[in-house]
C-alpha positions as a Markdown table, in Angstrom:
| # | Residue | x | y | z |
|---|---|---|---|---|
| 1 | Unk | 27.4 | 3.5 | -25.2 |
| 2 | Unk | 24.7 | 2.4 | -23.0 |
| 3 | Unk | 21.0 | 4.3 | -23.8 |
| 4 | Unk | 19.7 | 5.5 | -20.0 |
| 5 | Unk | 16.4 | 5.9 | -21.1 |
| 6 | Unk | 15.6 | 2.3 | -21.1 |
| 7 | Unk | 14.3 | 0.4 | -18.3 |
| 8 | Unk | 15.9 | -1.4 | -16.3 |
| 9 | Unk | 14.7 | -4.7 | -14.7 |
| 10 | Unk | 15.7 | -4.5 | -10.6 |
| 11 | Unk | 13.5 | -7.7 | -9.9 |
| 12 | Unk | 11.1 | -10.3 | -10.5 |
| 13 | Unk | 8.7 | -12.0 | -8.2 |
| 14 | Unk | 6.9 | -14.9 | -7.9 |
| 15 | Unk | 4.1 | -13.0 | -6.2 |
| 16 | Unk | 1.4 | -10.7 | -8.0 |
| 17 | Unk | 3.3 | -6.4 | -7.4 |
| 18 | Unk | 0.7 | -4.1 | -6.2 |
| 19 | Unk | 3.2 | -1.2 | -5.8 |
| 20 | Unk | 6.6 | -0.3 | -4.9 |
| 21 | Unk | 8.3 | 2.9 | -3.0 |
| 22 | Unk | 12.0 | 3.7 | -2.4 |
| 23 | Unk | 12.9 | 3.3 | 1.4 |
| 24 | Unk | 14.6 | 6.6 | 3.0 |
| 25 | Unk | 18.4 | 5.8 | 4.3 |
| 26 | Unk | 18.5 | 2.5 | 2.7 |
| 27 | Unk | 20.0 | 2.6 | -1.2 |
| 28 | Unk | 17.9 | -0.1 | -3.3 |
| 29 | Unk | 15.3 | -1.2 | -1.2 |
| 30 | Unk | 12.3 | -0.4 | -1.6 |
| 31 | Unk | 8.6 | -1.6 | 0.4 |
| 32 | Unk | 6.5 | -3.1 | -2.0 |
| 33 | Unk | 2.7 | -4.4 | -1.7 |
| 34 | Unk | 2.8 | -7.8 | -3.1 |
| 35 | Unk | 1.2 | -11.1 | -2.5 |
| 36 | Unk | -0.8 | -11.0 | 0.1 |
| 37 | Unk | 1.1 | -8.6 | 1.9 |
| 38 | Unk | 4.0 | -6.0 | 2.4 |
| 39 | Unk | 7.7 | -6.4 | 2.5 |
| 40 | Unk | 10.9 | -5.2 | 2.4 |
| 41 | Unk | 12.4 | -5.7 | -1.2 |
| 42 | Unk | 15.9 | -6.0 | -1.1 |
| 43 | Unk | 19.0 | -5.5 | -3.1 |
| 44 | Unk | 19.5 | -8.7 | -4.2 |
| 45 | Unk | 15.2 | -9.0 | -5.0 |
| 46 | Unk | 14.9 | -10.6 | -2.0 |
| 47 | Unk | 11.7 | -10.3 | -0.3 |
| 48 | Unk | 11.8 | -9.8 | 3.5 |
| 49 | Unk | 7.8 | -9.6 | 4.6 |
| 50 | Unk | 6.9 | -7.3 | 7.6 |
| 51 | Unk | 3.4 | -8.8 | 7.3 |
| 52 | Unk | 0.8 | -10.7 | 5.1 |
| 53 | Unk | -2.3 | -9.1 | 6.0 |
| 54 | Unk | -4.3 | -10.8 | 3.3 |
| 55 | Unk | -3.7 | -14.5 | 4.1 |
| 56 | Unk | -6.0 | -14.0 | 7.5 |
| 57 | Unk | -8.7 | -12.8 | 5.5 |
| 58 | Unk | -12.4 | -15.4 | 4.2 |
| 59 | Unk | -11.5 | -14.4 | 0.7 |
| 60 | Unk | -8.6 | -15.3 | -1.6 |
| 61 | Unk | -7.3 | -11.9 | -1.9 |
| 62 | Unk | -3.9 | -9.9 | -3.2 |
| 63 | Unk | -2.4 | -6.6 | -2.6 |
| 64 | Unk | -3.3 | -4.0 | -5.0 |
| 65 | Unk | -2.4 | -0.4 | -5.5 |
| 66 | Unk | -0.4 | 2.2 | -3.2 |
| 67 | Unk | 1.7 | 5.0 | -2.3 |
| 68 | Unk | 3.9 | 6.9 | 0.1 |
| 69 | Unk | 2.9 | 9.8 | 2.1 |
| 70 | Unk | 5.1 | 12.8 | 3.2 |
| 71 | Unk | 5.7 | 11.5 | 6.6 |
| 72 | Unk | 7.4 | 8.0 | 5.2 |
| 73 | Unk | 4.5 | 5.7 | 5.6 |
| 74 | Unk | 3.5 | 3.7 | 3.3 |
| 75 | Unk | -0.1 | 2.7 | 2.3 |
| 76 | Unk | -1.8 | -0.4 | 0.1 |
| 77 | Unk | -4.9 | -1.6 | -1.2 |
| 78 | Unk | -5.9 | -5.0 | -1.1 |
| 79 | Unk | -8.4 | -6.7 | -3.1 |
| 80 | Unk | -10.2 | -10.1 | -3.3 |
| 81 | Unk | -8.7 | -12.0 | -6.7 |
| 82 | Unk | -12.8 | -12.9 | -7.6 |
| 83 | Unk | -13.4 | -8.9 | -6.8 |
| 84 | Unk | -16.3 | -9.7 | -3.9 |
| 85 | Unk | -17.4 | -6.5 | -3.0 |
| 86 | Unk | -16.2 | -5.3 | 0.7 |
| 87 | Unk | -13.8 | -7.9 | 0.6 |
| 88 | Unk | -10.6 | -5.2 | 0.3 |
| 89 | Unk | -8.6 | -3.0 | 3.0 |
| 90 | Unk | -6.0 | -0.2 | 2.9 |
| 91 | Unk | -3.2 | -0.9 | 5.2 |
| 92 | Unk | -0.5 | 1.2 | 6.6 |
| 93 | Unk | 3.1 | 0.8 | 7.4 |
| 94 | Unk | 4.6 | 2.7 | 9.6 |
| 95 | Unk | 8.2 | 4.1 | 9.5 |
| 96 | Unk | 8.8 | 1.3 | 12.0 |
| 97 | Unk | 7.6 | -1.4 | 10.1 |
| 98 | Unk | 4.0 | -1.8 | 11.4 |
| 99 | Unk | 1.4 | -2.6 | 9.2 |
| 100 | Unk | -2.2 | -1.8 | 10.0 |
| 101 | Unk | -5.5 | -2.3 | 8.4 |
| 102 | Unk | -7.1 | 1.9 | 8.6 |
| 103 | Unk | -9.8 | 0.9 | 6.2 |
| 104 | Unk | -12.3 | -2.2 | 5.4 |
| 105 | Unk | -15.0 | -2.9 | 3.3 |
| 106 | Unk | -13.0 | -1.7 | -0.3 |
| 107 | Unk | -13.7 | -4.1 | -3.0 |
| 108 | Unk | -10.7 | -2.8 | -5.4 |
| 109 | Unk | -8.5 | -0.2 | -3.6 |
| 110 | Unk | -6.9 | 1.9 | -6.3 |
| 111 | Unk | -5.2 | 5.1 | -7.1 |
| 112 | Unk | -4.2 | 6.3 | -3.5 |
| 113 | Unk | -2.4 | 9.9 | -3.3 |
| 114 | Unk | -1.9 | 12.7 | -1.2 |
| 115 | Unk | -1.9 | 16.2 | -1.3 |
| 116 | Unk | 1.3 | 18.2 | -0.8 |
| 117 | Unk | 1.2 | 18.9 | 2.8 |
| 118 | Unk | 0.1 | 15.4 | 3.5 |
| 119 | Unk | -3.6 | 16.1 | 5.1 |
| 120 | Unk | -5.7 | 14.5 | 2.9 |
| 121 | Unk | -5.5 | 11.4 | 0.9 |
| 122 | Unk | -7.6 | 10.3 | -2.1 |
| 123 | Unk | -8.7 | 6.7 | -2.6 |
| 124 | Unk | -10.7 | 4.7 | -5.1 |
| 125 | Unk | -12.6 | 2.2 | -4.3 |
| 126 | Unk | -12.6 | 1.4 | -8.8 |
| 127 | Unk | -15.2 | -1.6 | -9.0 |
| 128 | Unk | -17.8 | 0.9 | -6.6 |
| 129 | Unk | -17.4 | 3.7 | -8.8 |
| 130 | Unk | -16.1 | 6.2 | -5.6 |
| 131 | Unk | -13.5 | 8.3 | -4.8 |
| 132 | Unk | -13.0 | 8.8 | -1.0 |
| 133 | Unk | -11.3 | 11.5 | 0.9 |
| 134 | Unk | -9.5 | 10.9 | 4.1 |
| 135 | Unk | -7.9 | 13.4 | 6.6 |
| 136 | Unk | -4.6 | 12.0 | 7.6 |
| 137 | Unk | -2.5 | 13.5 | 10.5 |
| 138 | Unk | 0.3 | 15.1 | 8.5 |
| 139 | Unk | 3.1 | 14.7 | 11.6 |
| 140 | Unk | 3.1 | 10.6 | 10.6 |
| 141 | Unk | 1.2 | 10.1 | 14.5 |
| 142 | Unk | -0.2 | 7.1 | 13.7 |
| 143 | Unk | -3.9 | 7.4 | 14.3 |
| 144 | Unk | -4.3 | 5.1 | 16.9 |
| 145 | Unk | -6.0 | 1.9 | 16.5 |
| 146 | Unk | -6.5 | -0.2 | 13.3 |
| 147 | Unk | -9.8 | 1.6 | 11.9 |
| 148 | Unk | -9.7 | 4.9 | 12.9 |
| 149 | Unk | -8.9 | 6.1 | 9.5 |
| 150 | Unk | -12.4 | 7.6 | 8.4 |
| 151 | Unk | -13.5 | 9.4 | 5.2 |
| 152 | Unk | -15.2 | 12.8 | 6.1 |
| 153 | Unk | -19.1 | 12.8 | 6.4 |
């Protein structure tokens, strides 16, 4: 009799895992921040990028922490591997596969969430000691251009 309440390995990567989140419509694959960007992770553990943000930027850097919001979009940290401050982003991918940078000048994105009805999401920023807060357009309208994304004064 098999024990469900052990894990169960779905993949491995030869690329540092940030964060992972279940695709809607699309059994076993999930979008993952890894490496030095985002990709589709599919059934067979197959990565299949949409972008690598992180290999345009001065600093050797990696994706870090993130989440998915209620309108399907997903969002990651990045961070620099030697943790120089300002050197991370938050990115978001769209539904359709975009990825954007919303946010610069993180050093070690961490811990992003939202609340319920999707208007405001929480990030830290862990090596600056701060927790921001971000309105987010709840109707997944993307908010424009890359940096639009703005914590509230």
């Amino acid at each position: 009799m098999r024990d469900d309440t052990e894990p169960t390995r779905l993949a491995g990567l030869d690329v540092p895992l940030g964060a992972v989140a279940p695709v809607h419509g699309r059994p076993d694959t999930w979008i993952a921040a890894a490496g030095t960007g985002i990709a589709l992770l599919t059934p067979d553990g197959a990565l299949d990028w949409l972008d690598r943000p992180e290999d345009r930027t001065p600093f050797p850097s990696r994706m870090n922490d993130g989440v998915a919001d209620p309108a399907g979009r997903f969002w990651a940290g990045s961070m620099a591997y030697d943790g120089t401050p300002g050197a991370g982003s938050l990115y978001r991918t769209d539904p359709d596969g975009t990825v954007a940078r919303v946010l610069d000048g993180l050093t070690i994105a961490n811990g992003p969430a939202f609340t319920a009805d999707g208007t405001t999401m929480y990030l830290a920023d862990t090596a600056a000691g701060t927790i921001l807060r971000c309105r987010i357009d709840p109707l997944g309208r993307s908010p424009g251009q890359p940096g639009n994304l703005r914590p509230p004064a």
